[in-house]
Steps between C-alpha positions, in 0.01 A plus 500: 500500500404267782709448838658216337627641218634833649863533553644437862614835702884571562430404915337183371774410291749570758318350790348221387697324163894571513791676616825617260765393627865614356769239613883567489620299213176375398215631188166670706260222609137448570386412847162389496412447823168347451686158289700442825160397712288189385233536727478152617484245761745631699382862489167390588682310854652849488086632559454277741735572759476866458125414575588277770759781673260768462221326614711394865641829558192690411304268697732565773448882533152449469483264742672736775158622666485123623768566746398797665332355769691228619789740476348787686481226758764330500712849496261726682496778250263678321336443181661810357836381640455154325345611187861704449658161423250433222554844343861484543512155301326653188655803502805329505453290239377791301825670562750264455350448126780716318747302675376171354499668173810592475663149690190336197706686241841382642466156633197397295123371660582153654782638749308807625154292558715248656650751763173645509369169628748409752512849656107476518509196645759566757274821598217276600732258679592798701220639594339157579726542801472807574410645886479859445440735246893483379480168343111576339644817280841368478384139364138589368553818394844538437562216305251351393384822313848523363463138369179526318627814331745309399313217368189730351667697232754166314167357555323704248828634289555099386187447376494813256888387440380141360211632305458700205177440281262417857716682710219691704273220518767293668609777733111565571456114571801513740401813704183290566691313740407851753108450471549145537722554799277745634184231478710188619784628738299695750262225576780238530701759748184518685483120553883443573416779801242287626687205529842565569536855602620815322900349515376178347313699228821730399706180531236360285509798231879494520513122383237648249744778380823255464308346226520782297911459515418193288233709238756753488749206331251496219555832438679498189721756334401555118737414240584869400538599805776307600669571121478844620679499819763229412602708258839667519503735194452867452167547399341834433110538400377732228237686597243767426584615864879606445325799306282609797527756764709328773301509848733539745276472799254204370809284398618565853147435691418228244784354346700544134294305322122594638580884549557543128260270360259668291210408705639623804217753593232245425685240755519811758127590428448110535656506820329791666151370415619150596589621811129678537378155428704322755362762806136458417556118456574441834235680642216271475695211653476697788154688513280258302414302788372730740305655254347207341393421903394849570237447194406202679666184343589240733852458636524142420398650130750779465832321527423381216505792332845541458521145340233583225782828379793181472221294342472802230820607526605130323277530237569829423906473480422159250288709280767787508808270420264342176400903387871635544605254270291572284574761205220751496529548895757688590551477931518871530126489373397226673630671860347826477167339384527238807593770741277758365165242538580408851547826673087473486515182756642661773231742514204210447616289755445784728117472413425145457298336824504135356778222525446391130539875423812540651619148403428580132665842528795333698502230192532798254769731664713188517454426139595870378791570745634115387538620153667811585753279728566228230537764222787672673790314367390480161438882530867515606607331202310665223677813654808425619596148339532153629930627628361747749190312639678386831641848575183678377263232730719561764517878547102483440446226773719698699231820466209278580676394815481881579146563378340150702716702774346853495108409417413287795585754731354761308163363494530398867555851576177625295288239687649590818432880459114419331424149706368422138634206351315560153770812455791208433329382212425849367855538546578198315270595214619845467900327474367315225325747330830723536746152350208484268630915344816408522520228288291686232760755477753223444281334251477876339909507495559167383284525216656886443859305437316231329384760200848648535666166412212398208601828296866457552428167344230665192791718365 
């Protein structure tokens, strides 16, 4: 029997065709979830904005380094001081992620990337005329980071919500809009410095970030969706869940819905070695540089480094969001395989002495960590279901904040203790390596309910 022909699993059934539904007064119904989205012109507009929001508000983190200087200047701080603001910003838009989930679940995409917008852009207002330190973390920090969480997670959550047959290729073509931002925005930033100052350049980026008020208005709510909370009647869902152990503690932690899903150990394994992920990610961005100019590449050569991994990283989330959809590739598979091959770059590009070396490898990394990025949300629906991606995206975007948090520092210290830059890429290899085990063990309990769930079906 071939993978067409085989019956679907109980989570598949329940995640990804229908829910029963038992009205008051009415006979049981089908809802098939899938009927209510047509996949058409307006979901693709849908795409585009969510590319065209990431891409700014990526673009704008990415783009902070460009103000440290004129900054440090202009305030007469330090570099550490000032490069507080830029980890305050992403941290806080990391953290402010199950916030937008839940205000995503009540008040729908559009409204939340709208006041996601405006707060952002009031942030950069602010701190456009700011004097002192006060108005940089209140207004830059403060919120803007609070705005861009707010417009990063309806960004992604109403894509999946419009798709249903090339759902992940249409989320991986929309969180392409962060490699493009981190190719396009920087350079602009860098310009708008030169010529009219760093309070013309975040008065600049705020005009920038208004726009995405107006992509957020294309940001449709799906049919079913707003069936299902329109709806005044007493509805009660038959499940296979009502017969499992409750959890008291997950469904606390985690919510009703996610903390007694079947799959909830795969999604906490899946968080863990995301989280692994996230800390070695960030190293290179940091420690590539000097090491690439320590083997002897040229300065002028190694910044672009960093744009060769967004060059890959774009590729590689396009050719995730095709394979996801696709039915023999399953994007638990296609993570640990991605994450598994590149903990080995970390540790070459400590022994490469070539620019085209390091480009290539550079090139590569971006490609594999892409896929692992784009195949995230349909990861979180094959487990979870298309209801609980918002809250489930936002609790996990809310660990990454913490991980980008902890590794920077971490490595900093090694280097510090060593004066040996090569250890942060060990570092970062060894992280992967370590996400790499952990999602083989929650391949290995996946597939462990999976034969569960095919005899159930065989008797």
């Amino acid at each position: 029997m071939n993978s067409d022909e085989r019956k679907p699993l109980l989570s598949e059934q329940k995640n990804l065709n229908k829910h029963v539904v038992v009205c008051e007064n009415d006979e049981p119904k089908n809802e098939d979830i899938q009927t209510h989205t047509s996949e058409g012109c307006s979901a693709w507009l849908v795409v585009a904005a969510s590319f065209l929001c990431i891409c700014v508000l990526d673009g704008t983190m990415y783009s902070f380094g460009c103000f440290l200087d004129p900054l440090m200047a202009e305030m007469k701080q330090s570099r550490g001081t000032i490069s507080i603001a830029g980890s305050l910003q992403v941290a806080l838009s990391a953290f402010v992620a199950p916030l937008a989930a839940i205000l995503v679940d009540k008040k729908g995409s559009r409204m939340v990337c709208l006041a996601g917008a405006v707060t952002a852009t009031f942030g950069l207002l602010l701190a456009s005329f700011a004097s002192n330190l006060v108005g940089i973390f209140g207004g830059l920090s403060l919120l803007t980071g609070i705005g861009f969480g707010l417009m990063y997670i309806p960004a992604v959550v109403a894509v999946a919500e419009n798709f249903t047959t090339r759902r992940s290729l249409a989320v991986g073509l929309s969180l392409c809009g962060a490699g493009a931002g981190q190719v396009a925005v920087a350079p602009l930033v860098s310009w708008l410095i030169q010529s009219f100052g760093w309070r013309g350049a975040l008065q600049a980026l705020a005009c920038l970030t208004l726009s995405c008020a107006g992509f957020g208005i294309v940001m449709k709510q799906p049919a079913h969706k707003a069936i299902e909370e329109n709806t005044g009647r007493r509805e009660s869902v038959i499940s296979e869940d009502d017969y499992e152990p409750k959890r008291t503690i997950l469904t606390v932690i985690l919510g009703h819905k996610i903390g007694e899903s079947e799959n909830v150990n795969v999604f906490l394994l899946m968080v863990l070695a995301d989280a692994l992920s996230v800390m070695a990610l960030y190293i290179p961005y940091s420690y590539l540089q000097p090491v690439a100019q320590a083997a002897g590449v040229p300065p002028h050569l190694s910044t672009f480094l960093i744009s060769a991994i967004g060059v890959g990283s774009v590729s590689g989330r396009l050719l995730s969001g095709w394979m996801s959809d696709q039915p023999w590739c399953h994007p638990l598979y296609l993570t640990r395989a991605v994450v598994t091959i590149s903990c080995t770059l970390p540790f070459l590009l400590s022994w490469v002495d070539h620019f085209w070396m390091f480009a290539g490898l550079c090139i590569l990394f971006g490609f594999l960590t892409g896929q692992w990025i784009a195949a995230t949300s349909p990861l979180l629906v094959s487990l979870l279901g298309i209801d609980q991606l918002s809250k489930a995206f936002g609790l996990l975007t809310f660990v990454r904040g913490v991980a980008s948090l902890v590794s920077p520092p971490l490595a900093g210290m090694l280097v510090d203790l060593t004066i040996n830059p090569l250890l942060a890429l060990y570092l970062s290899g060894m992280l992967l390596l370590l996400s790499g085990a952990v999602y083989s063990l929650a391949v290995f309990v996946f597939r462990r309910r999976e034969r569960r769930e095919i005899s159930y079906q065989s008797l």
